[in-house]
C-alpha positions as CSV (number, residue, x, y, z in Angstrom):
1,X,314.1,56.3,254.9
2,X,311.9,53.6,256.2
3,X,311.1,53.9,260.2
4,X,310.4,50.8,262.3
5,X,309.1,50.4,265.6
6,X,308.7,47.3,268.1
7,X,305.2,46.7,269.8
8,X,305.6,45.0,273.2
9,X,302.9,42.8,273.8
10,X,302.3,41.4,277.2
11,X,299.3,41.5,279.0
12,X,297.9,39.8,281.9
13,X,295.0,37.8,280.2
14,X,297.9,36.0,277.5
15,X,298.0,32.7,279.7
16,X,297.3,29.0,279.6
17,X,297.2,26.5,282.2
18,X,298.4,23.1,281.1
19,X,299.6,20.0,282.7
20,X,303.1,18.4,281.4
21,X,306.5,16.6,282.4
22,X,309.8,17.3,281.1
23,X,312.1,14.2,279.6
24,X,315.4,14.0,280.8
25,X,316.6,11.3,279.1
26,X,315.4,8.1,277.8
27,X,314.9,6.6,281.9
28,X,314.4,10.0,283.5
29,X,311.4,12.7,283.4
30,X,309.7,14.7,285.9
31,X,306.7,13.8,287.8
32,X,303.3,15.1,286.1
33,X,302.4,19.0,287.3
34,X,301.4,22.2,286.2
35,X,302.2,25.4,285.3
36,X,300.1,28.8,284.7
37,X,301.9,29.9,281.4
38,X,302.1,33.6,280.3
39,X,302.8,34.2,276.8
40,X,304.3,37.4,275.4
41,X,305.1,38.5,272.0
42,X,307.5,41.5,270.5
43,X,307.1,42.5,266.9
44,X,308.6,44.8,265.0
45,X,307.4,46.5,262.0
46,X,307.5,49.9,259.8
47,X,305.5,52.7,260.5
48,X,303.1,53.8,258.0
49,X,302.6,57.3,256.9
50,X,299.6,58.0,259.4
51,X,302.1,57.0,262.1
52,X,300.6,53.5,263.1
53,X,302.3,50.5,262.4
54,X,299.7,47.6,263.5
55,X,296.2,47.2,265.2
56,X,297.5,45.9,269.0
57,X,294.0,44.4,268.9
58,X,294.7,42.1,265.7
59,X,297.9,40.9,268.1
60,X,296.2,40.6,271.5
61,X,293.1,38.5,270.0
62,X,295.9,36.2,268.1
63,X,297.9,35.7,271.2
64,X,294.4,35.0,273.1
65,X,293.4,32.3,270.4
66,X,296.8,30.4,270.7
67,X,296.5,30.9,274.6
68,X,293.2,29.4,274.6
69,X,294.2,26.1,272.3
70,X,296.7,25.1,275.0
71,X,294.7,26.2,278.2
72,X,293.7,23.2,280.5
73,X,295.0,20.5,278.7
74,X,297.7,17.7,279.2
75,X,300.5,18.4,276.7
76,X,302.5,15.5,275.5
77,X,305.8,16.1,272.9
78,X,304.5,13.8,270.3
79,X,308.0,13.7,268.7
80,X,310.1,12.9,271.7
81,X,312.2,10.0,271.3
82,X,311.9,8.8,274.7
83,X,308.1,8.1,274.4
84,X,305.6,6.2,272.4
85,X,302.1,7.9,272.0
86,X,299.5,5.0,270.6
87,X,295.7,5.8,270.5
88,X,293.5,3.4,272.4
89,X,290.1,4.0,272.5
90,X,289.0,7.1,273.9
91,X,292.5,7.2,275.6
92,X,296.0,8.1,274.4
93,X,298.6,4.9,275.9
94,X,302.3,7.0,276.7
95,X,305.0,4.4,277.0
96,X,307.9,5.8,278.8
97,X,311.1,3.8,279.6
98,X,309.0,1.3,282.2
99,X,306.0,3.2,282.9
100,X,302.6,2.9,280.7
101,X,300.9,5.6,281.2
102,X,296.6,6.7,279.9
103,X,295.1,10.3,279.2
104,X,291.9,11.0,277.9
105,X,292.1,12.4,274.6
106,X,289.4,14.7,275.3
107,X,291.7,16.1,278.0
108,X,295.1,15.8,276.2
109,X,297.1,17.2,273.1
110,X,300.0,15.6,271.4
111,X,302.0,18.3,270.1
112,X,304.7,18.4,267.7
113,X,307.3,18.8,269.8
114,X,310.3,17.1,271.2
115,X,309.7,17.9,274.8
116,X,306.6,20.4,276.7
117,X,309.3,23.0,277.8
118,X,309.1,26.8,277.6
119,X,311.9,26.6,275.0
120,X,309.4,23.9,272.7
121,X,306.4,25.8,273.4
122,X,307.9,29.4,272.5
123,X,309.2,28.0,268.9
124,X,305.8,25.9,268.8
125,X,303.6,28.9,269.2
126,X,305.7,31.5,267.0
127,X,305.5,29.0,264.1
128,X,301.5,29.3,264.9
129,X,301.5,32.9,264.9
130,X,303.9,33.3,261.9
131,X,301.3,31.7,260.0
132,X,298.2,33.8,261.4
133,X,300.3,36.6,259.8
134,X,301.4,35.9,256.4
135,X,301.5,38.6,254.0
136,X,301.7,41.5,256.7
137,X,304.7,43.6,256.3
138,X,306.3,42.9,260.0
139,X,310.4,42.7,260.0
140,X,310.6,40.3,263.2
141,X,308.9,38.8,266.1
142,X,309.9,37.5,268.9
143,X,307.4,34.7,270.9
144,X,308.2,34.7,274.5
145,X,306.7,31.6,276.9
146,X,306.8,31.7,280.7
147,X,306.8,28.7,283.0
148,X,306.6,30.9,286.3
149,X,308.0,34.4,287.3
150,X,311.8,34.6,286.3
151,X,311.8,31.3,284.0
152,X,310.9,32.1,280.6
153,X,312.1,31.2,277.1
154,X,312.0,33.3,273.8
155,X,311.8,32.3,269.9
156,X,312.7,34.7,267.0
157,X,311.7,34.6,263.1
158,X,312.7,37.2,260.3
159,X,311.4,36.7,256.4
């Protein structure tokens, strides 16, 4: 009979800083601001016949490489409905309901999401680290985001 096991992974150093606003609707958003984001993943996998399922290591430096693409950045939901992302120049123009508004590229990322909430960035960065681990034998992970303490949102995949 196959054993499984679930590695909690949640350390201190998993975090990103990033600048963002939630969209509301198509004539309401949040004022630009912050947040320190911690990022925590649980997966679960069988146990092998020396009684070690996965190297934690190969997990914490995958969590610290998607940490890292996100850290000090603006983050703008490329496929929100609500807003138009045009490149000009060295700058990316965000048209929102009556507001034009410029980031630097250099200092910005357009990611494929709908809106930059914990609940979009959890999914976003699961779908990342899915990827990084094609072919392992793992059973499930979960991707856990956090805005702040208390607020956090969590997304799951199973083959």
């Amino acid at each position: 009979m196959e054993r499984l096991t679930t590695l909690f992974i949640d350390k201190e150093s998993h975090k990103f800083s990033a600048a963002h606003y939630t969209i509301f609707s198509a004539t309401s958003r949040e004022r630009l601001h912050g947040h320190n984001y911690s990022v925590s993943a649980r997966i679960v996998a069988p146990v092998g016949i020396n009684g070690f399922s996965a190297d934690y290591n190969l997990y914490k430096n995958r969590l610290a490489s998607l940490c890292d693409s996100l850290d000090e950045y603006m983050l703008l939901a490329g496929n929100s409905p609500y807003q138009a992302v045009q490149e000009q120049g060295a700058c990316y123009r965000v048209s929102f309901d009556c507001d034009e508004m410029l980031f630097l590229k250099s200092d910005t990322q357009v990611l494929p999401l709908l809106n930059v909430t914990v609940e979009e960035l959890s999914y976003f960065l699961l779908q990342q680290l899915v990827a990084e681990c094609s072919g392992e034998d793992l059973r499930e992970i979960e991707l856990c985001v956090a805005s702040g303490e208390g607020q956090r949102a969590c997304s799951a995949w199973t083959p």
